[in-house]
DRENMAR-571246 format. One record per residue (C-alpha): residue number from 1; residue in three letters; x, y, z. Coordinates in Angstrom, 2 decimals, padded with zeros to 5 digits. Layout:
% residues N
<rec><nr>NUM</nr><rest>Ala</rest><x>X</x><y>Y</y><z>Z</z></rec>
...
//
This chain:
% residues 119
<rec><nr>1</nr><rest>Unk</rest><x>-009.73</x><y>065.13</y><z>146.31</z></rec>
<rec><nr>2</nr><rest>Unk</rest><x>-010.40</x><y>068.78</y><z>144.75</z></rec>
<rec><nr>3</nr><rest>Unk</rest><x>-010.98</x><y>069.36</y><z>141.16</z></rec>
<rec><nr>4</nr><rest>Unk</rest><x>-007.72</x><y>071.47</y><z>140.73</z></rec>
<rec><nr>5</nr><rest>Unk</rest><x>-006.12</x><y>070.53</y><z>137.55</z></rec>
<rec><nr>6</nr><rest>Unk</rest><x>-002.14</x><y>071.22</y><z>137.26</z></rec>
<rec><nr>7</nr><rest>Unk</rest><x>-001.65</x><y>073.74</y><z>134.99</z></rec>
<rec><nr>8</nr><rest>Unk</rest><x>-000.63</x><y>072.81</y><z>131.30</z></rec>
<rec><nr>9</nr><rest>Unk</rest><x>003.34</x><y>072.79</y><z>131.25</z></rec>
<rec><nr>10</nr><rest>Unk</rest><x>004.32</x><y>075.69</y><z>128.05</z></rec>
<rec><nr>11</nr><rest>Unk</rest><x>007.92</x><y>076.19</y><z>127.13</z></rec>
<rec><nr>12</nr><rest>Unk</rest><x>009.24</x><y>079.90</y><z>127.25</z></rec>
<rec><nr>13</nr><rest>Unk</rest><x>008.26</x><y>080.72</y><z>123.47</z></rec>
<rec><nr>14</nr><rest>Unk</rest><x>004.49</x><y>080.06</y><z>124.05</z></rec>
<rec><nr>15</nr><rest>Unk</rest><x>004.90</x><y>081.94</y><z>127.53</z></rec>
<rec><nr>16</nr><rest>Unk</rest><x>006.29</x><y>084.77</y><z>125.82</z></rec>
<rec><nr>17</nr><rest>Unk</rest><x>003.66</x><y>084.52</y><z>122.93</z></rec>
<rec><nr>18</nr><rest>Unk</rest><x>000.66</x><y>084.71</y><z>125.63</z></rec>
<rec><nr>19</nr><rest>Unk</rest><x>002.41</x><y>087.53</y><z>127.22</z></rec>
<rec><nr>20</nr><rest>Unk</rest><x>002.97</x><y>089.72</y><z>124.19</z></rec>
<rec><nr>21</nr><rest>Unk</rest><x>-001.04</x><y>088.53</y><z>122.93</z></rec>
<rec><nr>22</nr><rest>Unk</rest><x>-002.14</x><y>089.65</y><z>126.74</z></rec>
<rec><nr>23</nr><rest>Unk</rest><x>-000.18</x><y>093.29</y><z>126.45</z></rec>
<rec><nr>24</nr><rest>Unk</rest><x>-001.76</x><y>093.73</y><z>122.53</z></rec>
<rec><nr>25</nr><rest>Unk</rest><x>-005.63</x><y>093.16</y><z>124.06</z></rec>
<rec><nr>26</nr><rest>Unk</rest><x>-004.79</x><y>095.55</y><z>127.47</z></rec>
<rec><nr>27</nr><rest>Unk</rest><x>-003.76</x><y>098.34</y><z>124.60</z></rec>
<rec><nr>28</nr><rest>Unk</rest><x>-007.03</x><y>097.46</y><z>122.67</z></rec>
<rec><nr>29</nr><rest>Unk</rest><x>-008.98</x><y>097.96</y><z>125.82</z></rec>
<rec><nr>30</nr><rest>Unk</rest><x>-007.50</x><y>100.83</y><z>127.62</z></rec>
<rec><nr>31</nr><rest>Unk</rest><x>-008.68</x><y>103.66</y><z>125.63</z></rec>
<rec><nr>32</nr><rest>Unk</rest><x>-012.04</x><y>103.04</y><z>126.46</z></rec>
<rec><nr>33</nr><rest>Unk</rest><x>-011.00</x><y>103.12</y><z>130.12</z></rec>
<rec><nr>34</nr><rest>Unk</rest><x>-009.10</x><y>105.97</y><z>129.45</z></rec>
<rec><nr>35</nr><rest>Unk</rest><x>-012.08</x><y>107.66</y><z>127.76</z></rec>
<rec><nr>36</nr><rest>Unk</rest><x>-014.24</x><y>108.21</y><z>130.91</z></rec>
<rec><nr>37</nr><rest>Unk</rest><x>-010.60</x><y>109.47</y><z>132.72</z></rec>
<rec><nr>38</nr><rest>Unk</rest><x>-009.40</x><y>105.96</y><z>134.11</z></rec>
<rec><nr>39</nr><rest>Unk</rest><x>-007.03</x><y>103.43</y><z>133.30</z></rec>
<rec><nr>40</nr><rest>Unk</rest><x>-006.74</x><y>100.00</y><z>133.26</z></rec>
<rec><nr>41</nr><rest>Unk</rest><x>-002.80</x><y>098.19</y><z>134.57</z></rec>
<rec><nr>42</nr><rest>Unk</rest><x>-001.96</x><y>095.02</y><z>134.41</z></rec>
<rec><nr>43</nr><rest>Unk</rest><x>-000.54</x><y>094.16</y><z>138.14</z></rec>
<rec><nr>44</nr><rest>Unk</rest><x>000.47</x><y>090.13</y><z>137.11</z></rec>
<rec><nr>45</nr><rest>Unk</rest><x>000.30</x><y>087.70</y><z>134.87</z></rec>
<rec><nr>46</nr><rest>Unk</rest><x>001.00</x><y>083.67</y><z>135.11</z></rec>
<rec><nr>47</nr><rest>Unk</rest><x>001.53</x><y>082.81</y><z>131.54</z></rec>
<rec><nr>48</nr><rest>Unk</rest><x>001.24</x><y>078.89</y><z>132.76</z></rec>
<rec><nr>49</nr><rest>Unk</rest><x>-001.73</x><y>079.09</y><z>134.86</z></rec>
<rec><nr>50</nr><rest>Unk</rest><x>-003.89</x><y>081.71</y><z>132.97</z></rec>
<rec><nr>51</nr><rest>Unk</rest><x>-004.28</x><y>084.08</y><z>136.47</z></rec>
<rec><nr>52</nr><rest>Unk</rest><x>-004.64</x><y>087.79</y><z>135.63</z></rec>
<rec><nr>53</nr><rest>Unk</rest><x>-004.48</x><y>090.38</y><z>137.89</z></rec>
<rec><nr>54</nr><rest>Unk</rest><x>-006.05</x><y>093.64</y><z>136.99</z></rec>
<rec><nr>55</nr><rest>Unk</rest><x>-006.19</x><y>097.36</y><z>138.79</z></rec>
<rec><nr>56</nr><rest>Unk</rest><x>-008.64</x><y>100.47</y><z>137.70</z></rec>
<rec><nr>57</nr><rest>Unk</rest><x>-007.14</x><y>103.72</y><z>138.53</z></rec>
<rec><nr>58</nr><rest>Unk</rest><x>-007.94</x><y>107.12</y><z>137.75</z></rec>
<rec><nr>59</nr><rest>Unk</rest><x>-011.40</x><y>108.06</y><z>137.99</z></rec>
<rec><nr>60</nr><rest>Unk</rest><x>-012.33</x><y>104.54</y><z>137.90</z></rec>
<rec><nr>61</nr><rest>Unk</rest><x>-011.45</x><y>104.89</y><z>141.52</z></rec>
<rec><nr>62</nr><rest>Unk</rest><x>-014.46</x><y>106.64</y><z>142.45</z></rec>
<rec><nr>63</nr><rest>Unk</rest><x>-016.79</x><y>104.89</y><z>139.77</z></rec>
<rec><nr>64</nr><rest>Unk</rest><x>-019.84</x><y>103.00</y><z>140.84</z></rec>
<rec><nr>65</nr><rest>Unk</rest><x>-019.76</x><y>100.67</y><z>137.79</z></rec>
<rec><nr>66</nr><rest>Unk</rest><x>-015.87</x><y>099.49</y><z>138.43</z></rec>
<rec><nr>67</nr><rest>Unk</rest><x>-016.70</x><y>096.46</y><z>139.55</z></rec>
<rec><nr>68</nr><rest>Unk</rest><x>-018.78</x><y>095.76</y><z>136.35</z></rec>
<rec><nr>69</nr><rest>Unk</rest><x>-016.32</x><y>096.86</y><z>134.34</z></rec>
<rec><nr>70</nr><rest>Unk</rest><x>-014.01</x><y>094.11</y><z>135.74</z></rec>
<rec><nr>71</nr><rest>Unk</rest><x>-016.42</x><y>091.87</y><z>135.33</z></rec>
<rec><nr>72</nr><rest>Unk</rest><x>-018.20</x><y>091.74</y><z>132.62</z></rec>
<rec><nr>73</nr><rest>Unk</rest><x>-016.19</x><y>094.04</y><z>130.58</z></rec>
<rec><nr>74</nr><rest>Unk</rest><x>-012.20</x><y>093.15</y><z>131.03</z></rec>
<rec><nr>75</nr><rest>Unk</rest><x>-012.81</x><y>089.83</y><z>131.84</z></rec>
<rec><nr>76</nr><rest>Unk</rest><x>-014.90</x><y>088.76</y><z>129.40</z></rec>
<rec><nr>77</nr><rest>Unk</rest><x>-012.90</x><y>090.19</y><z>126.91</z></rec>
<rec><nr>78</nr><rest>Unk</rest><x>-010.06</x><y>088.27</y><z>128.38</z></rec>
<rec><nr>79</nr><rest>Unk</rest><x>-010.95</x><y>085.20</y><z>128.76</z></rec>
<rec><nr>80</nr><rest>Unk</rest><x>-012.93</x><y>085.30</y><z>125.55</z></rec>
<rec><nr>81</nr><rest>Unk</rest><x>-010.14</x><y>086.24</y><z>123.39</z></rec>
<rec><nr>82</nr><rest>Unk</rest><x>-007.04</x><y>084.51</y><z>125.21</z></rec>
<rec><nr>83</nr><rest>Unk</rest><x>-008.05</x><y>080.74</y><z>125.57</z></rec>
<rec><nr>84</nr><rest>Unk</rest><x>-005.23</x><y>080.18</y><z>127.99</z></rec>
<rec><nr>85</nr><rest>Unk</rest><x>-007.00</x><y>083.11</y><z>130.58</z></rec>
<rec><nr>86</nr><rest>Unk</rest><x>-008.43</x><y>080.84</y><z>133.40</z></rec>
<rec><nr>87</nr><rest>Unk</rest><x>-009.17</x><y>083.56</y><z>135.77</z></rec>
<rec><nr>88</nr><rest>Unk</rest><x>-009.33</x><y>087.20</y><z>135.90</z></rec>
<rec><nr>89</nr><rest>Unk</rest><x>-009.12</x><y>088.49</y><z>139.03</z></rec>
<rec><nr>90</nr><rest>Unk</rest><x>-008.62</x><y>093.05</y><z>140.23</z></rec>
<rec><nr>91</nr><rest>Unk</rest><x>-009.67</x><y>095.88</y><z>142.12</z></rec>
<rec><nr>92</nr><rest>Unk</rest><x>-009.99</x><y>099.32</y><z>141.90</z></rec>
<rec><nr>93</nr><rest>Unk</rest><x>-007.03</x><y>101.78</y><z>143.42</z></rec>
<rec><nr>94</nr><rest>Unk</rest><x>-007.84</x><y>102.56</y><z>146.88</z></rec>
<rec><nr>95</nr><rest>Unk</rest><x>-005.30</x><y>104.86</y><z>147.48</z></rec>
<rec><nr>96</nr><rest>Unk</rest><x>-006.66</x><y>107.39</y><z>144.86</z></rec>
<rec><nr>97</nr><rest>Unk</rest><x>-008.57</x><y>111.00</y><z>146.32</z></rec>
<rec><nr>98</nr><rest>Unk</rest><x>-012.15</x><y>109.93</y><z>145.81</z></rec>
<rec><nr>99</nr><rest>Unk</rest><x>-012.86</x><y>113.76</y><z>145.05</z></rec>
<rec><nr>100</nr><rest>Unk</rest><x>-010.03</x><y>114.00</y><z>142.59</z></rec>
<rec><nr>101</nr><rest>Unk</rest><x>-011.11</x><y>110.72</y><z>140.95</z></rec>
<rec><nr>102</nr><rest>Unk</rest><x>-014.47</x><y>112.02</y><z>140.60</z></rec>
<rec><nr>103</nr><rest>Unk</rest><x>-013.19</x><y>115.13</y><z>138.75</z></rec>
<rec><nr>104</nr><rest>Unk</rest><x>-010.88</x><y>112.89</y><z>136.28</z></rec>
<rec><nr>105</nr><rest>Unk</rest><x>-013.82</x><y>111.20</y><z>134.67</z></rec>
<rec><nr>106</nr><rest>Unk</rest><x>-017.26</x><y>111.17</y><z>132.75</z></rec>
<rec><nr>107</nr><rest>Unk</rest><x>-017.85</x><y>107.41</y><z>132.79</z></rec>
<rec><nr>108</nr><rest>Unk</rest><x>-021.43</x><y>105.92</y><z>133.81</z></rec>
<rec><nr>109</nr><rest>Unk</rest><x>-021.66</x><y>107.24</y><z>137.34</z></rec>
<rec><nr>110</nr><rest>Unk</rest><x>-022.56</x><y>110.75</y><z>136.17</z></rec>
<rec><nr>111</nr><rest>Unk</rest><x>-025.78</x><y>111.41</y><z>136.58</z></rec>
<rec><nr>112</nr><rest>Unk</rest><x>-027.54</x><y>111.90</y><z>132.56</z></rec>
<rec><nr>113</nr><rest>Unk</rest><x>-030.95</x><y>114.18</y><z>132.68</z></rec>
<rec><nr>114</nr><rest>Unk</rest><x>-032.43</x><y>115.45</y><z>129.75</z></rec>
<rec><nr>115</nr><rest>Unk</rest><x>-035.55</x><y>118.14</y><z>130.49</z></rec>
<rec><nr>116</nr><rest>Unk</rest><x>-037.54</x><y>116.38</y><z>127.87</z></rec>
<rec><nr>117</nr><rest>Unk</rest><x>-036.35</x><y>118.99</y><z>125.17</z></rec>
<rec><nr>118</nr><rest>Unk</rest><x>-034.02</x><y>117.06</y><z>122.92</z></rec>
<rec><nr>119</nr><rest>Unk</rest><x>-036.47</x><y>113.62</y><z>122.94</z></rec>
//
């Protein structure tokens, strides 16, 4: 058979105690999201079998790093610093203005030339 394992049976206190460690690290990592004019939401959260859901919005719509940002950056954070995290899983808002998002941030998609002058 498959190599799914039931998840580990927690009682309400330790559900609410990985819920309220989850919510401290999305504060702790937001600001830098917010920095380049995104945001970072938690959509859902099974307490009992470590799935996270994730969503980018804000300029992070139109970013052509969001995808790493899930990736390695919120879920490896995650999953590094919550043992129970089993899988991180998100997107990127689709139903943001791609022009507007583009306007709202700074992050790594803006092009950075330097004439030479300041090397």
């Amino acid at each position: 058979m498959g190599g799914m394992t039931e998840p580990a049976a927690i009682d309400e206190e330790e559900s609410a105690r990985r819920l309220a460690d989850l919510a401290e690290l999305m504060e702790l990592i937001r600001p830098a999201v917010q920095a380049d004019g995104g945001d970072l939401v938690l959509v859902h959260a099974d307490a009992r079998s470590g799935e996270i859901e994730v969503e980018l919005r804000g300029a992070c719509s139109s970013c052509a790093i969001s995808t790493t940002t899930l990736r390695a950056g919120v879920e490896r954070i995650l999953r590094d610093r919550l043992d129970w995290v089993t899988e991180v899983t998100g997107g990127v808002d689709e139903t943001a203005d791609p022009f507007e998002s583009m306007v709202m941030g700074k992050g790594g998609y803006v092009p950075r030339y330097t004439s030479g002058a300041y090397d």
